[in-house]
PADO-492060 format. One record per residue: chain; x negated, y negated, z negated of N, C-alpha, C, O in turn. Coordinates in steps of 0.05 Angstrom, whole numbers, padded with zeros to 5 digits. Each point is the difference from the previous one (the first is absolute). Layout:
<atoms>
A  X  Y  Z  X  Y  Z  X  Y  Z  X  Y  Z
...
</atoms>
This chain:
<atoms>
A  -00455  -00976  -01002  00028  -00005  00008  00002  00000  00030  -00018  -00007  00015
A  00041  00015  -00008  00001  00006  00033  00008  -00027  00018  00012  -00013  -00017
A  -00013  00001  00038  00004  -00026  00010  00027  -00003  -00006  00008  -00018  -00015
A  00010  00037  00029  00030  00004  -00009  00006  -00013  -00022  00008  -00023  -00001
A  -00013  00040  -00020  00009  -00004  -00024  -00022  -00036  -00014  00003  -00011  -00022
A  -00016  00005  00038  -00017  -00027  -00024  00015  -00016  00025  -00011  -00022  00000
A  00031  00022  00021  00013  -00018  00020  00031  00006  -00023  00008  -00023  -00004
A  00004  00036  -00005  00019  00002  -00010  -00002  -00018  -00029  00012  -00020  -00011
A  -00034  00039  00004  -00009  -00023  -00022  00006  -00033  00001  00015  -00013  -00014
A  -00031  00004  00033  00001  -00026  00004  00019  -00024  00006  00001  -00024  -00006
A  00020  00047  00026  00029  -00014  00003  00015  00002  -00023  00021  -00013  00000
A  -00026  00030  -00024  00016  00002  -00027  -00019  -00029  -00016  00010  -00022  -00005
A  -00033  00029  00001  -00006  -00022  -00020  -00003  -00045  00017  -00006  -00022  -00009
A  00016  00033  00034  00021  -00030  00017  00018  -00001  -00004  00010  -00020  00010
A  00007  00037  -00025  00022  00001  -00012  00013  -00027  -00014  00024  -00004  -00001
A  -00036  -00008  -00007  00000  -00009  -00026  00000  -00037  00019  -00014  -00009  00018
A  00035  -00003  -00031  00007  -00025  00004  -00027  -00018  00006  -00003  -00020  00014
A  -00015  00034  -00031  -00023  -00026  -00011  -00025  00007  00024  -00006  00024  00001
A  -00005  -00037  00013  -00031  -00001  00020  -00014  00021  -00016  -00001  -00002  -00024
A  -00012  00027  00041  -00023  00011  -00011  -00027  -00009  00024  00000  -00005  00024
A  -00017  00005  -00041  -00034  -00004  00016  -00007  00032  00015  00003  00023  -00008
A  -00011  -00033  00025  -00019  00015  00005  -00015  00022  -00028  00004  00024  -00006
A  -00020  -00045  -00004  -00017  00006  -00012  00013  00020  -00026  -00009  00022  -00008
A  00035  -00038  -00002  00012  00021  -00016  00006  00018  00003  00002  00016  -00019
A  00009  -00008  00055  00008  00034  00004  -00027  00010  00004  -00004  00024  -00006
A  -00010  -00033  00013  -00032  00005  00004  -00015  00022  -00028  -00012  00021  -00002
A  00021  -00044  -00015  -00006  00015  -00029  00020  00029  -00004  -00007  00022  -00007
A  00033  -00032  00014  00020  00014  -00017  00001  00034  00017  00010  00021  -00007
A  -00028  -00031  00033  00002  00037  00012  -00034  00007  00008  -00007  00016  00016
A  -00002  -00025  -00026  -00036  -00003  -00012  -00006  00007  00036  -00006  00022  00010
A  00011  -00047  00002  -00019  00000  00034  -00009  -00021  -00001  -00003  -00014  -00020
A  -00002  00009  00044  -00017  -00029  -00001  00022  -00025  00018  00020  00009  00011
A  -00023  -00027  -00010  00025  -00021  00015  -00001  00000  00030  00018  -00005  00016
A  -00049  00015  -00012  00005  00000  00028  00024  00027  00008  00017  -00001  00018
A  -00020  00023  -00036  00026  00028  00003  00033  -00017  -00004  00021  00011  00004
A  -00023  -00023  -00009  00029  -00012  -00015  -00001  -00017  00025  00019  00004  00015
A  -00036  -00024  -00006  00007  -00014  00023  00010  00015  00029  00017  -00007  00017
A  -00033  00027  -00019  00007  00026  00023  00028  00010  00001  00012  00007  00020
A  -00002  -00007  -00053  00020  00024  -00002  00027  -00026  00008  00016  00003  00018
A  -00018  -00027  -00034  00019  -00025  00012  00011  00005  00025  00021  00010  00009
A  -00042  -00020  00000  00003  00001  00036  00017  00029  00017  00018  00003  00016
A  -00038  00014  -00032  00026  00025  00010  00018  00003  -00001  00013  00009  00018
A  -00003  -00017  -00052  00022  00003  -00007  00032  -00024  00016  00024  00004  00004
A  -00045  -00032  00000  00019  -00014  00015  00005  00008  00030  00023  -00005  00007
A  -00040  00017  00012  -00008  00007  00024  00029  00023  -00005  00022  -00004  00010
A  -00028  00023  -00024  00027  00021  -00006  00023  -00006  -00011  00014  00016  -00011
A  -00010  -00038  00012  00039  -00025  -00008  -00003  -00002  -00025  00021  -00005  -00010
A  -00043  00008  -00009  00006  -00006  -00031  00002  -00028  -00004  -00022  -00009  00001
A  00041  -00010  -00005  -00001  -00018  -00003  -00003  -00018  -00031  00015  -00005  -00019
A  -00056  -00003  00031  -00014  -00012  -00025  -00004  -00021  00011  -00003  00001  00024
A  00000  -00024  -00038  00009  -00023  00001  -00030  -00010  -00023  -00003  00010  -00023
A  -00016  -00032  00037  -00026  -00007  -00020  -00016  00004  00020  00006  00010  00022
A  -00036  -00022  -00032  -00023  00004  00022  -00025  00001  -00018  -00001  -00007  -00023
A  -00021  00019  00042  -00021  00003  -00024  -00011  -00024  -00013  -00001  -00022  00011
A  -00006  00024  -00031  -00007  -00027  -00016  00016  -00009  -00022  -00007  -00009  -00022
A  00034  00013  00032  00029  -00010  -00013  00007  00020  -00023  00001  -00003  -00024
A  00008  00035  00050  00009  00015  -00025  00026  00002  00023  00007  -00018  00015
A  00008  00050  -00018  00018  00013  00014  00027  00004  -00028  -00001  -00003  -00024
A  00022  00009  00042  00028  00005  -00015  00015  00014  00020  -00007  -00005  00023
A  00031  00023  -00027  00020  00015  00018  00011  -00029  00001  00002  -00017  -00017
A  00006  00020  00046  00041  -00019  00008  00015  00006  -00017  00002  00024  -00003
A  00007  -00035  -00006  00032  00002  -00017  00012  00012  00022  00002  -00004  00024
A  00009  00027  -00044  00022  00012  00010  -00006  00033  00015  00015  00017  00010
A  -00045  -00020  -00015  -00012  00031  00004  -00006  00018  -00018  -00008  -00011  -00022
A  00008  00028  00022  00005  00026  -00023  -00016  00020  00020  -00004  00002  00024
A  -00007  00014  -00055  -00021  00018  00016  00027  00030  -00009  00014  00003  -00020
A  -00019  00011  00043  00017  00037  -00003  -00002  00000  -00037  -00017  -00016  -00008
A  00028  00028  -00009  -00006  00009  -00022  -00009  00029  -00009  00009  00022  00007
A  -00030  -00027  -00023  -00013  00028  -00007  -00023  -00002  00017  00000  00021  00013
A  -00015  -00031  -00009  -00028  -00009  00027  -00024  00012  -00032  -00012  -00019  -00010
A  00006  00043  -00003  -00013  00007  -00011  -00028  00016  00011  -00002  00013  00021
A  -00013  -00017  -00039  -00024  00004  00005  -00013  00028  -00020  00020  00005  -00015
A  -00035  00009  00009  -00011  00031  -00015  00003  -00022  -00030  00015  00006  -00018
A  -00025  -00022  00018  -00015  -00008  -00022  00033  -00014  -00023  00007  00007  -00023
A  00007  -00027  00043  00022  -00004  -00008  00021  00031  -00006  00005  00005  -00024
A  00000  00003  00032  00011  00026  -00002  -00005  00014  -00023  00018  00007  -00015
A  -00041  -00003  00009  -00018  00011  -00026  00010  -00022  -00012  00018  00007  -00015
A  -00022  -00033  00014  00010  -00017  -00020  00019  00006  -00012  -00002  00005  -00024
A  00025  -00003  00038  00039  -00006  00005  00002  00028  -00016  00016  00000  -00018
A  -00028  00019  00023  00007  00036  -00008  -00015  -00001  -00032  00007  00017  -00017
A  -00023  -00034  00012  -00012  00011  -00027  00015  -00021  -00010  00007  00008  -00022
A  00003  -00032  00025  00010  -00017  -00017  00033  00013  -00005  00009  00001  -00023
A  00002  00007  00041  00025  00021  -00002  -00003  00013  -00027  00010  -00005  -00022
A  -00027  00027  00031  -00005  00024  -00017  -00007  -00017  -00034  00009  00009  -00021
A  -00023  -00029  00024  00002  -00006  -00028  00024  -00015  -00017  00002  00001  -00024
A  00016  -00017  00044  00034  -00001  -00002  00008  00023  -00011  00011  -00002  -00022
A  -00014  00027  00033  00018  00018  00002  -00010  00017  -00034  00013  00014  -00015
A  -00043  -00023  00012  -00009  00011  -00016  00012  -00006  -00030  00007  00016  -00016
A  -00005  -00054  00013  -00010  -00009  -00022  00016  -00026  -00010  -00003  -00015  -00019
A  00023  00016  00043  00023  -00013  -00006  00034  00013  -00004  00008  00022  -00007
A  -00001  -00036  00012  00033  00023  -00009  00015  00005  00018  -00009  -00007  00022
A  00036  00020  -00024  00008  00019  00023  00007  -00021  00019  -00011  00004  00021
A  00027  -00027  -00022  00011  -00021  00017  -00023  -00002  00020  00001  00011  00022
A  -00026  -00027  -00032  -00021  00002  00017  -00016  00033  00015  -00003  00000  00024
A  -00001  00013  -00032  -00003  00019  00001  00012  00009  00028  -00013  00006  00021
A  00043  -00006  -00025  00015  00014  00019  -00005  -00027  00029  00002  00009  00023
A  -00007  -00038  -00026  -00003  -00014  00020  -00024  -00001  00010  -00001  -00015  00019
A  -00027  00029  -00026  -00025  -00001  00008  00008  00025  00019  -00006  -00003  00023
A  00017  00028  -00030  00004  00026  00012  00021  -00010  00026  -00005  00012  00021
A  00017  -00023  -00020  00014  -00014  00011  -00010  -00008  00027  00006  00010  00022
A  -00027  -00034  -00027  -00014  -00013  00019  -00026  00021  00003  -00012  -00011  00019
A  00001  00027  -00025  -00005  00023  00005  00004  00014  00031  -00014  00008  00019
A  00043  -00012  -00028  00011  00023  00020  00008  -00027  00026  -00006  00010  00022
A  00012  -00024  -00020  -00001  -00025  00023  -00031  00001  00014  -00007  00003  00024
A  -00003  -00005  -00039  -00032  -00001  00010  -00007  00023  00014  -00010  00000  00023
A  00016  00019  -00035  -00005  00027  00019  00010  -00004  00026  -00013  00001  00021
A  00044  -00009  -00024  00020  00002  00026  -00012  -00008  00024  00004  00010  00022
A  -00030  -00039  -00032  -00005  -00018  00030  -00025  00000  00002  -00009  -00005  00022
A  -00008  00010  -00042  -00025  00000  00008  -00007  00018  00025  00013  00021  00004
A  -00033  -00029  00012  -00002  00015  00019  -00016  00035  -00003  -00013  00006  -00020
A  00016  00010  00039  -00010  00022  -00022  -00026  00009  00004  -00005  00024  00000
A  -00016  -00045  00004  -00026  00000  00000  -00006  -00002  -00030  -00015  00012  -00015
A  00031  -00030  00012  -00002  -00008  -00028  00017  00020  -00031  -00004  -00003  -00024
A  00015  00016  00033  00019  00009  -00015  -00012  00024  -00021  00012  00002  -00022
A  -00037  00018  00028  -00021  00005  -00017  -00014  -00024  -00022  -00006  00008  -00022
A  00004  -00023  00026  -00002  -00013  -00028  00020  -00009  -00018  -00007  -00010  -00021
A  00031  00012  00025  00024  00006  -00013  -00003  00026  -00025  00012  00000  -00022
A  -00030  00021  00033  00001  00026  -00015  -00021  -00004  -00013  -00001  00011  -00022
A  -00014  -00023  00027  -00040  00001  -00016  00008  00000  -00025  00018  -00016  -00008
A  -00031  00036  -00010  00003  -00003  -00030  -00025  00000  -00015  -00006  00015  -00019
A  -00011  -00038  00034  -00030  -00001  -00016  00010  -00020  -00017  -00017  -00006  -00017
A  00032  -00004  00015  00001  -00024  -00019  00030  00002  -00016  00018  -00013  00009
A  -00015  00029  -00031  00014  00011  -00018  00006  -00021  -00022  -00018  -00016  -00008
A  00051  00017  -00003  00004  -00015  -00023  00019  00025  -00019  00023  00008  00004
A  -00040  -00003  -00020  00010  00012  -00026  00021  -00006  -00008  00003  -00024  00003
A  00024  00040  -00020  00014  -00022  -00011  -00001  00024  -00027  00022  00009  -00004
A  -00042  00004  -00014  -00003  00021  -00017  00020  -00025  -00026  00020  00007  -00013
A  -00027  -00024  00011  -00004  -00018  -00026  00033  -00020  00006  00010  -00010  -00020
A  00006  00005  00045  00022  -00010  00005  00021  00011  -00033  00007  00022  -00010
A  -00004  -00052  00002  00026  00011  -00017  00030  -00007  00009  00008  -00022  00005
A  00007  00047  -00005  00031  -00008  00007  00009  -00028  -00019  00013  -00020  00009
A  -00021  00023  -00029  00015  -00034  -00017  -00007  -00023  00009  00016  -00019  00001
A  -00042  00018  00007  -00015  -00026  00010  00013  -00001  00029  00011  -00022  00004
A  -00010  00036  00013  00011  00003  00027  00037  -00021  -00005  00008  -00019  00013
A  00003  00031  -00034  00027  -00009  00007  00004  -00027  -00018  00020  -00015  00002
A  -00045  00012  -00020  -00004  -00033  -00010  -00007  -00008  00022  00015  -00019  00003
A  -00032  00019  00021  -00011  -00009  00018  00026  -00005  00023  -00001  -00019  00016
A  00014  00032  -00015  00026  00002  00017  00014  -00035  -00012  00000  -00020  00015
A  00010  00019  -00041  00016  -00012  -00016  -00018  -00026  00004  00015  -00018  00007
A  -00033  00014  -00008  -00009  -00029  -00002  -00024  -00016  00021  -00013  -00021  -00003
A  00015  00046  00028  00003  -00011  00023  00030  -00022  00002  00001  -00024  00005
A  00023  00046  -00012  00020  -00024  00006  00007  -00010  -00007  00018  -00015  00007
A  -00038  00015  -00037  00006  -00029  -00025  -00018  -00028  00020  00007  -00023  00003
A  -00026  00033  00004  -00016  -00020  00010  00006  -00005  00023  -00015  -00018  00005
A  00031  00024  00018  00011  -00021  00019  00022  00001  -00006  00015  -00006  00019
A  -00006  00010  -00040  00028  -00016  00004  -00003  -00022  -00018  00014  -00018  00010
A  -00026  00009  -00033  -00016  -00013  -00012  00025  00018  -00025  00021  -00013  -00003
A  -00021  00023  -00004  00019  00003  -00026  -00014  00009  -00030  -00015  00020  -00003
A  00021  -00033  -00013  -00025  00010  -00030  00012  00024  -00009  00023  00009  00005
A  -00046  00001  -00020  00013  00029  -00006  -00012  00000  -00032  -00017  -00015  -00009
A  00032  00038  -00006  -00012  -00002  -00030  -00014  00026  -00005  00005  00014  00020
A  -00019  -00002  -00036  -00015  00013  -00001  -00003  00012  -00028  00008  -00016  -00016
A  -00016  00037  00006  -00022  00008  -00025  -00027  00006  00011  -00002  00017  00017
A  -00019  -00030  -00026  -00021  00001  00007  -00020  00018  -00017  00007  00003  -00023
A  -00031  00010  00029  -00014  00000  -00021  -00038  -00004  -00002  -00013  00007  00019
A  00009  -00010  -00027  -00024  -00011  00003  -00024  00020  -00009  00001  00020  -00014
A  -00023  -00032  00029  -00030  00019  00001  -00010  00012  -00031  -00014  00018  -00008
A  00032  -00044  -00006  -00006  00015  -00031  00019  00017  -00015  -00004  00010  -00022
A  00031  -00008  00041  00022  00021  -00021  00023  -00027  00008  00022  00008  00009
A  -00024  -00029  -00011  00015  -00023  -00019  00029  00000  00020  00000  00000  00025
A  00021  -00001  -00039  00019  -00003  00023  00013  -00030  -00009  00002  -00012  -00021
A  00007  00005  00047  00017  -00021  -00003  00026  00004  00030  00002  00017  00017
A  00015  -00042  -00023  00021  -00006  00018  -00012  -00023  00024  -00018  -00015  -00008
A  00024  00012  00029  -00003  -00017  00015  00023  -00005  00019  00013  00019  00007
A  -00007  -00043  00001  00010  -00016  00024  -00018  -00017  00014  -00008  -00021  -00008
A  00001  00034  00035  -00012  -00011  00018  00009  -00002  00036  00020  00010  00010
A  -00040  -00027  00006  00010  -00008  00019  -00020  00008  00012  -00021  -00013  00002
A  00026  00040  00010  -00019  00020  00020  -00011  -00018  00028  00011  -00011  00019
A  -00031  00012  -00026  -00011  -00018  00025  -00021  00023  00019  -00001  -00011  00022
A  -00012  00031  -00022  -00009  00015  00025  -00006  00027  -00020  00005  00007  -00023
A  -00017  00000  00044  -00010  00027  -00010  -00021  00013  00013  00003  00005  00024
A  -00029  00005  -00040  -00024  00000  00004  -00018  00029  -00005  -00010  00007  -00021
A  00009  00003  00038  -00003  00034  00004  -00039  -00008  -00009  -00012  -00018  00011
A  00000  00035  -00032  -00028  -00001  -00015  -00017  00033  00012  -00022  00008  -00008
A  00034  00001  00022  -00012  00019  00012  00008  00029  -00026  -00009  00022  00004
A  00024  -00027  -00026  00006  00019  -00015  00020  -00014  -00020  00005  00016  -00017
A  00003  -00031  00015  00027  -00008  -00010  00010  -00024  00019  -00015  -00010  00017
A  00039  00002  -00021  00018  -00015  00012  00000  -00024  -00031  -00001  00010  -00023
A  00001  -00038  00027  00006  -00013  -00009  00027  -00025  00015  00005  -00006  00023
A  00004  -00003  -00046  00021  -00017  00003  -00014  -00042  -00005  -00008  -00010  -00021
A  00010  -00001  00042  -00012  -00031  -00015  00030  -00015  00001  00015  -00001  00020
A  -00011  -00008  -00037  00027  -00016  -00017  -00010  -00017  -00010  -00024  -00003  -00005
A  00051  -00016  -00003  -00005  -00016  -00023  00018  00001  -00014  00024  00005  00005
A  -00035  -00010  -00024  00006  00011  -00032  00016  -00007  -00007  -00009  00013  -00019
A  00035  -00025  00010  00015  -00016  -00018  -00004  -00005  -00024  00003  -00021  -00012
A  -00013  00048  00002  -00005  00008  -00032  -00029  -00025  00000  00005  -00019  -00015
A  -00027  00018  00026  -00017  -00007  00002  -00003  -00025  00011  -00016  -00016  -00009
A  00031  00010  00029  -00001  -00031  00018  -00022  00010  00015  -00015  -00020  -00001
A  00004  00035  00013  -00021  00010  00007  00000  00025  00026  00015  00019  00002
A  -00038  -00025  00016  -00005  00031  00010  -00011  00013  -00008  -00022  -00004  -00010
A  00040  00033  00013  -00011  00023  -00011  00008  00015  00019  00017  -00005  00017
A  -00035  00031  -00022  -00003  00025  00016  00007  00024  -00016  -00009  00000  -00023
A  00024  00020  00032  00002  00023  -00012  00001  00022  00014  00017  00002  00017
A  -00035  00016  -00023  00008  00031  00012  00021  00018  00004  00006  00015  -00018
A  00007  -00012  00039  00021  00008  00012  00003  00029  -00023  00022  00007  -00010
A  -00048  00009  00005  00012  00023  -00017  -00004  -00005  -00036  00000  00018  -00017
A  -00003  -00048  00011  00006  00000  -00020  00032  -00021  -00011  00007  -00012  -00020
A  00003  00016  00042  00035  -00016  00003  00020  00020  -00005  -00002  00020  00015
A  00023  -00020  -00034  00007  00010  -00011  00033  -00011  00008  00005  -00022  00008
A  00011  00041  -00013  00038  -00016  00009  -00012  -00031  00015  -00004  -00021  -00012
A  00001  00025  00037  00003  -00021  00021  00032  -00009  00004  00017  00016  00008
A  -00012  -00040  -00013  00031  -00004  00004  -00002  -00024  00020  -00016  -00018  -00005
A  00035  00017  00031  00001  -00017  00017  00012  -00019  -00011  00021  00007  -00010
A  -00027  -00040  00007  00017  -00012  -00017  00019  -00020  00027  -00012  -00005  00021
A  00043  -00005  -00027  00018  -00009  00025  -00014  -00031  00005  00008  -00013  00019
A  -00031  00002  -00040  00002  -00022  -00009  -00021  00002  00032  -00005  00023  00008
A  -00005  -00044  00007  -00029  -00009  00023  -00003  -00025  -00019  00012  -00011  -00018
A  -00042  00007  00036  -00018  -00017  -00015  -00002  -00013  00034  00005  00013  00020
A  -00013  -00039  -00021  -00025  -00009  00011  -00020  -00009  00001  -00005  -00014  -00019
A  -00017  00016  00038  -00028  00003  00000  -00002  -00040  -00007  00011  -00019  00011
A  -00022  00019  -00026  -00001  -00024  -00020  -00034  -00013  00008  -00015  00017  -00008
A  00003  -00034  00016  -00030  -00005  00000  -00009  00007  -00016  00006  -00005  -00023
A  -00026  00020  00030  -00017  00002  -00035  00009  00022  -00009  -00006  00004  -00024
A  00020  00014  00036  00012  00029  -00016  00007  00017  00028  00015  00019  00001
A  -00030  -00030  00022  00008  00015  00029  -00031  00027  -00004  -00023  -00002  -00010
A  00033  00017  00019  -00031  00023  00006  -00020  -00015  00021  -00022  00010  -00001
A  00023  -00025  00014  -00019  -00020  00012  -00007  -00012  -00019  -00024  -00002  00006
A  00026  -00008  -00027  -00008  -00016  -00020  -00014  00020  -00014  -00023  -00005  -00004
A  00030  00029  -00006  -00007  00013  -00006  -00036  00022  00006  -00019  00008  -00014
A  00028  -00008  00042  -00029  00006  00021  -00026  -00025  -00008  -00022  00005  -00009
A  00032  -00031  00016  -00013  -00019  -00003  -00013  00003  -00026  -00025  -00004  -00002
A  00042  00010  -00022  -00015  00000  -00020  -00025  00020  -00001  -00020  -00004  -00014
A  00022  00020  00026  -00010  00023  -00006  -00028  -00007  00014  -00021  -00003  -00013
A  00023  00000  00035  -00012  -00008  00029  -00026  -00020  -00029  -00020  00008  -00012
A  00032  -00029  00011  -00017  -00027  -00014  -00018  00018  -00028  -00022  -00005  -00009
A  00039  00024  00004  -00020  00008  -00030  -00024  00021  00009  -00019  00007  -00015
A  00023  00002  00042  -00020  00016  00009  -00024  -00008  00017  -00018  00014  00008
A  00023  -00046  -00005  -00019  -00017  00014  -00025  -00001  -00022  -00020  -00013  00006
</atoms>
């Protein structure tokens, strides 16, 4: 990494309301503390105003903001392959806003940088994208922030169909299907269902609220505890 860019680095990850150590930007840009004690000092010597001392742990002044877009090869490759797999494997709404910020990113990056914008060693397929799952995926994105339940025909891994009313709580991309985590009404329960096995998705006018014990945090947790 170039001094430039692990000094840019550093005034981004001071960002943050809360004291960082030494020792943790130490880790977090793999140098040693005496490099991070060096880069401090420069950075205050050149008006960055950081606020902390060694031992303690550094923070930006309130009220400083680093330029935006301060990217690095590696972030860049990040930001472009996570796009491309938006663009790949979610639906058009998203789709059209990853291409979007896409094209912002181009505008300001500087154009040292702007060849890795084009690199296409790192490719996302979309051979297997289905248009139905795409526009269920549209529909209950805005079931789930707006909190509103929706009803369904479902059908199951063995043939079996049934009806459901549920209260869409996230949605969870498996690297080859899209699933839905809800809870159930039919069931009193969470359940999960595959976005291409949902059938007449109907937005219902009725919202729910996130209830203890039936929130997708509650949900995670469970999951989290059974895998311990």
């Amino acid at each position: 990494m170039r001094r430039a860019d692990r000094l840019f680095r550093i005034v981004g990850l001071l960002s943050h309301d809360r004291v960082t150590t030494a020792h943790d930007l130490a880790e977090e840009l793999e140098v040693s503390r005496r490099t991070i004690y060096r880069d401090i000092q420069d950075l205050s010597l050149s008006g960055v105003p950081i606020e902390g001392e060694a031992g303690v742990g550094y923070r930006l002044m309130k009220g400083f903001h680093l330029p935006p877009l301060m990217f690095d090869e590696e972030e860049l490759a990040a930001l472009m392959l996570g796009a491309r797999m938006i663009q790949a494997w979610t639906d058009i709404g998203l789709a059209r806003a990853a291409h979007q910020a896409i094209r912002k990113i181009k505008n300001v990056v500087p154009e040292r940088l702007k060849p890795e914008l084009e690199r296409q060693e790192l490719l996302v397929p979309d051979f297997n994208s289905d248009p139905i799952t795409k526009k269920h995926l549209a529909l209950l994105r805005g079931a789930v922030k707006q909190q509103h339940k929706i009803c369904c025909d479902y059908v199951r891994e063995d043939g079996q169909h049934s009806s459901r009313t549920v209260r869409p709580l996230g949605l969870f991309y498996w690297g080859r299907v899209w699933t839905l985590v809800a809870w159930c009404e039919l069931r009193d329960e969470f359940r999960h269902f595959r976005l291409d096995r949902m059938k007449n998705i109907d937005l219902l006018d009725e919202m729910f609220a996130t209830l203890p014990g039936q929130r997708l945090s509650d949900y995670l947790e469970r999951v989290r505890c059974q895998d311990k």
